[in-house]
N, C-alpha and C positions, 0 to 999 in steps of 0.2 A: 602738230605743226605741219608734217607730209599733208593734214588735207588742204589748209590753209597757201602752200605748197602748187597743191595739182589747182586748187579752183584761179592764184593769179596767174598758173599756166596756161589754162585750158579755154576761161570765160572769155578774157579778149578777143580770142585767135576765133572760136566757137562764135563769137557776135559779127566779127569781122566774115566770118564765112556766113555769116546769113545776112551782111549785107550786100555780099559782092553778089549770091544768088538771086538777091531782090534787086540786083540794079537792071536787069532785064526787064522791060514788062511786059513782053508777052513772050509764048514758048519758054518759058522758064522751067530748070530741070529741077526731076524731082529730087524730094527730101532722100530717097534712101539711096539713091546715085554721090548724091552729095556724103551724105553719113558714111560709104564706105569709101571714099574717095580719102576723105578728112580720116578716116579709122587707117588707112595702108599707110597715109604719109605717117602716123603718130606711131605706126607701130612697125608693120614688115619693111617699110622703105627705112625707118634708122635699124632697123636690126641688118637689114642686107647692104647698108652703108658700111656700118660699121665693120663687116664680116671683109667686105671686100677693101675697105682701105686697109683694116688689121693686115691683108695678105699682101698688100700694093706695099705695106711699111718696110715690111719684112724684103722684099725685093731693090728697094730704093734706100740711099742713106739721106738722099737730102730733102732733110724733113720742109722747106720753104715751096719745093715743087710739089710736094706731098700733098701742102697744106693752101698753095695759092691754083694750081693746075689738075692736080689727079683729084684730091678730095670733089672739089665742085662737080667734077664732070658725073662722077662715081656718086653721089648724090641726088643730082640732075636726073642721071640716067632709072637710080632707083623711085626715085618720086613718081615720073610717070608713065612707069609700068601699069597702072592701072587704068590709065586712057585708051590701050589695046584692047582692055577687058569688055569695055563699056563703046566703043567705040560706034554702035548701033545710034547712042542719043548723041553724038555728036554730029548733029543735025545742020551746025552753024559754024561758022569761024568762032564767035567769042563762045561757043561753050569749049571752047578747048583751051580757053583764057579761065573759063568760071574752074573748072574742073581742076587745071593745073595749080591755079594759085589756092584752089580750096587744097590739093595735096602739100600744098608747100606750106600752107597752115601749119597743118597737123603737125608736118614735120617739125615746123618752129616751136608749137606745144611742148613736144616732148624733149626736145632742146632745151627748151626754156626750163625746165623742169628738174633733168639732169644738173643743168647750171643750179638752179636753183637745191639742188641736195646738195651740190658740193660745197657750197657757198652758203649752208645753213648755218654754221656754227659763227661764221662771221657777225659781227652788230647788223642790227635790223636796219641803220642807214645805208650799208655797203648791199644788203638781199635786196633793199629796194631802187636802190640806183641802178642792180645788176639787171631786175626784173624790167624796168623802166628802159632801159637802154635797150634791151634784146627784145622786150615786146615793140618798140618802134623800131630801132634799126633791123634786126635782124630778121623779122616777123615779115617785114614790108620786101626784105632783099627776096627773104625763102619763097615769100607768094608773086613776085615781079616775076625772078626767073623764072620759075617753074611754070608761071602762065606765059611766058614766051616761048618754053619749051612745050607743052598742050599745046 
C-alpha cells in the first residue's frame, strides 16, 4: 500500500515539474538542477519546516497565527533555500519561477504523502478525495508561491 502511497504522491507533481521545465523553449534548465531543486523541497525543506515551526509552536499559543502567518512564511523561506545554491543558472526572470515552483512541488509530494499515511486506514473513497483535493488545490498553492518567491 506505501508504494501505491508514494507513486499517487510523487507522479503527478514529477510530471507537473517536467511540464513547467518544458514550457520554456529555448535556454531551458537542466535535468539535474531541476532533480535536486524537486529532491530539497521533498525532503530538507519539510524536514527544516517542520523543525522550525515545532520551535515557533512551542513559543506561541495561538495555533491560527501559527498555522495562517508563521507556518507560510517558515515554509516559503525553507523552499527556496536552494535558489542561493544554484543561483549561477538563474540566467532569466522565469527560471526563478521554473525552479521555485519545481521546489514547491517536491514539497507538495511529500505533503501529499504524509496526508496520505495518515489517512490510510480510512475507506479508499475518503484516500482518494484526500489525494484529489491536495494534488490540485494544494500542489497548485505550493508551486504558485514558491514560484513567486524564486
Amino acid at each position: 500500500m506505501i508504494v501505491i502511497l508514494i507513486a499517487v504522491a510523487f507522479i503527478p507533481m514529477i510530471i507537473a515539474c517536467i511540464w513547467i521545465r518544458n514550457i520554456e523553449k529555448y535556454n531551458r534548465e537542466f535535468w539535474r538542477y531541476i532533480f535536486l531543486t524537486f529532491a530539497w523541497g521533498a525532503s530538507i525543506a519539510i524536514v527544516m519546516s517542520l523543525f522550525l515551526e515545532k520551535k515557533v509552536m512551542s513559543n506561541y499559543t495561538n495555533f491560527l497565527i501559527i498555522m495562517v502567518i508563521i507556518g507560510p512564511i517558515i515554509e516559503e523561506f525553507s523552499k527556496v533555500i536552494p535558489l542561493f545554491f544554484i543561483r549561477k543558472q538563474l540566467t532569466e526572470v522565469e527560471d526563478g519561477f521554473i525552479f521555485g515552483a519545481v521546489a514547491g512541488l517536491g514539497f507538495a509530494a511529500t505533503e501529499n504523502l504524509i496526508y496520505g499515511i495518515r489517512f490510510m486506514d480510512y475507506r479508499i473513497v475518503i484516500l482518494i478525495s484526500l489525494f484529489y483535493l491536495r494534488t490540485v488545490g494544494t500542489a497548485l498553492l505550493h508551486a504558485s508561491a514558491t514560484s513567486l518567491s524564486g
